[in-house]
N, C-alpha and C positions, 0 to 999 in steps of 0.2 A: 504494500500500500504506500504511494507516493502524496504529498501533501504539498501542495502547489499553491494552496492560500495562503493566508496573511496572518495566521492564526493559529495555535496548536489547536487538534481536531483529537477528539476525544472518540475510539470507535468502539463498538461491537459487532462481531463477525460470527453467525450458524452458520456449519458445514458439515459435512459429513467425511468423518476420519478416516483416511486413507489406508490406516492399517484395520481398524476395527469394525468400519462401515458402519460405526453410531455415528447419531445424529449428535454434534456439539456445539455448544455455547460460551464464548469468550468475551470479555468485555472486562474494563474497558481499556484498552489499548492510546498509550497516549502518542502523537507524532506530532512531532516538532514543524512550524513553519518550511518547508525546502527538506525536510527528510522525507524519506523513505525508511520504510521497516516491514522487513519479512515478516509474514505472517505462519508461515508453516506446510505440511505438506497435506494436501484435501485431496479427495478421493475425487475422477474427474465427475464433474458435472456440476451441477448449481451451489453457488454459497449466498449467503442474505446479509446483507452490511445497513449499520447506523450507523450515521455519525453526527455530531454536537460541534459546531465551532466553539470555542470559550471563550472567546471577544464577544461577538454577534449573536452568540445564543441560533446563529442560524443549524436546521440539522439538515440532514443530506440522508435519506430520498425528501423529494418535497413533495408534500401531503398528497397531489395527485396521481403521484407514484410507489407510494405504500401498498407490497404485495401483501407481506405478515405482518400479524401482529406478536411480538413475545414478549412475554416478562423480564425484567433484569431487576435485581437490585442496586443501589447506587457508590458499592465498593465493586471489586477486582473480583470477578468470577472465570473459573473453569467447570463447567461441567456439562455430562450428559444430558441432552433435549428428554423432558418427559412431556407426556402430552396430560399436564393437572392446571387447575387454576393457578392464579398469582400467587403467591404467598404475601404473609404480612411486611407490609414495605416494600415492596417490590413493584412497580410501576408496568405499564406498556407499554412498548414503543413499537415505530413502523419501520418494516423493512422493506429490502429493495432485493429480487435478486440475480441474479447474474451467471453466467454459464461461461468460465473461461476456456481458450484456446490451450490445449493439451500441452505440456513443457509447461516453461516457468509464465508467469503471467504478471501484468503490473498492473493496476489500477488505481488511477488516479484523482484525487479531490482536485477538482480548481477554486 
């Protein structure tokens, strides 16, 4: 994930684990203005990304583009996707998602 704005971009990234073929939930990944940071190795086919500018409060899919909806809470999670309600404190957000080219792949915030 490459970060091309003006802003450190706050993300969370479902995918589906390349070795285990669960469904996973990561968040929240922080990138710096002009970085880049690997994210890891996914299984091929679709992944679902949020993201949060922390300037602008702006987020990234923009609301006519929210395919999901998932729970996060608002610390640093890894884990297995289950399919339960929210838990307490834990919010929704919308996601976007995306079907990269096989090899390495870079996606970019502007």
């Amino acid at each position: 994930f490459c970060n091309k704005n003006g802003a450190k971009l706050n993300l969370a990234v479902a995918y589906q684990d390349a070795t285990t073929g669960r469904w996973i939930m990561s968040a929240w990944h922080g990138v710096g203005p002009g970085q880049c940071k690997p994210f890891g190795s996914v299984k091929a086919g679709l992944f679902y990304y949020y993201a949060e500018n922390e300037v602008t409060k702006a987020f990234y899919p923009a609301t006519n583009s929210i395919e999901k909806r998932y729970c996060l809470p608002r610390s640093a999670i890894k884990r297995e996707m289950l399919n339960v309600p929210c838990a307490v404190g834990e919010k929704q957000y919308g996601f976007r998602g995306r079907t990269p080219d096989a090899g390495t792949y870079t996606f970019t915030f502007n």
